[in-house]
N, C-alpha and C positions, 0 to 999 in steps of 0.2 A: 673368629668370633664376630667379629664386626662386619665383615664378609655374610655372615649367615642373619644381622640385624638387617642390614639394607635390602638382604633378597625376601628379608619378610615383611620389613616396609614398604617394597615397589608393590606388595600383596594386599597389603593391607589398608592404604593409602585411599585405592579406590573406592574399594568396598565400604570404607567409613562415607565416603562421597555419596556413594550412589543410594547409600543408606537413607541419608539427611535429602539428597534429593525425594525419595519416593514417599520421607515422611512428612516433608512440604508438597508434593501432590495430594496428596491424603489430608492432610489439613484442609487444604483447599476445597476441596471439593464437599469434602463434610462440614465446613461454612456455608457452601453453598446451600447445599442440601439443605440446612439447616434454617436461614434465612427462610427458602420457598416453604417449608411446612410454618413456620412463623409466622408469615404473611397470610398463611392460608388459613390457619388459626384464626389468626385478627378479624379475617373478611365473613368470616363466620359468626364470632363472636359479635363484633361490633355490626356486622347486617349493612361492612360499605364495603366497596372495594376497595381492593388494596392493589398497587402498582407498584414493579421490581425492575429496575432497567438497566440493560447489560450495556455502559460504555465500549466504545468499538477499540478502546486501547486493550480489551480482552480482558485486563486486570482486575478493571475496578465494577461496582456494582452500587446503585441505590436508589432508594424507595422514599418512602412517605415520612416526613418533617426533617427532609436534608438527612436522612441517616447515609452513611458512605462506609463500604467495604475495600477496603484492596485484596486480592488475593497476595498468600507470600510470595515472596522475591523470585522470579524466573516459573511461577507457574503462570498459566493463562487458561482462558478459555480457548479452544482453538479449533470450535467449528460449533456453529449453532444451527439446529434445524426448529421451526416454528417461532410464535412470538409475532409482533408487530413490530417490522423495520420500519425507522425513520430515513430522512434523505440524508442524517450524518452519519447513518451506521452504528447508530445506538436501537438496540430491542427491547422492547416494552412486552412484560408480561402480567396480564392482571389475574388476580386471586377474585373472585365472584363469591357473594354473600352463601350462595347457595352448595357452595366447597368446589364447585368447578373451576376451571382455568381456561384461560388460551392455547395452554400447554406448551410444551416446548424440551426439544432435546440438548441436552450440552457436551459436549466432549473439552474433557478439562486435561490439560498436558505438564509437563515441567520442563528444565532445560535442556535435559536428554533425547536425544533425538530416538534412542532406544529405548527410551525411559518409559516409567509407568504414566498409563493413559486411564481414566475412567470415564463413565458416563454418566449424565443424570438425565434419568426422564423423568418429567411430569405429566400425568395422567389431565386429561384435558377434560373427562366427565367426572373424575371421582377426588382429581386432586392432590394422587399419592403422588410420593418424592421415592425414587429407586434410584439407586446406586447401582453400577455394575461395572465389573473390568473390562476394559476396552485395550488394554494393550494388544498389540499386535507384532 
């Protein structure tokens, strides 16, 4: 009997893991997301721009009047295309009155190397935030 506990625990063990991993990738990226239509809101509503900037430690994120994001624990952002780099390796991405953006793609990871991957693009003329899976 106890034989037949452990060979269902060597089973089960991971898949609790791998679970809690891909539900912290998911979070994550749905913060993200969530954040850029936020920002793009504001820039629309209030008629300024608004500014969203990816720390180069991949994790963290923040915008206008000191607000600061961390993504959870062992996800990251972990390839950015568009945006405006700085020389520390932080990306600036502004939200325009007018709902457009600089735009900018993200690919968001966790600590699995086989783990779940997604994307976010932001549309650069119209300002929409899409999700998509990106695992590979």
């Amino acid at each position: 009997m106890l034989l037949i506990i452990a060979i269902g625990s060597a089973f089960v063990a991971p898949a609790i893991s791998s679970g809690w991993e891909s539900r912290q990738v998911r979070q994550g990226t749905r913060r993200l997301a969530g954040i850029m239509r936020g920002l793009r809101e504001q820039a629309v509503r209030r008629g300024v721009e608004q500014e969203l900037v990816l720390e180069p430690d991949g994790s963290t994120v923040h915008w206008a009047e000191d607000q600061t994001v961390s993504l959870p624990e062992g996800v990251e952002i972990e390839g950015v295309r568009g945006g405006w780099r700085d020389g520390d390796g932080s990306v600036h991405v502004i939200f325009y009155p007018n709902g457009g953006t600089t735009g900018v793609a993200l690919l968001v990871s966790g600590p699995s190397a086989a783990g779940l991957k997604f994307g976010i693009d932001l549309d650069p003329l119209l300002g929409s935030v899409a999700i998509r899976n990106a695992a590979g």
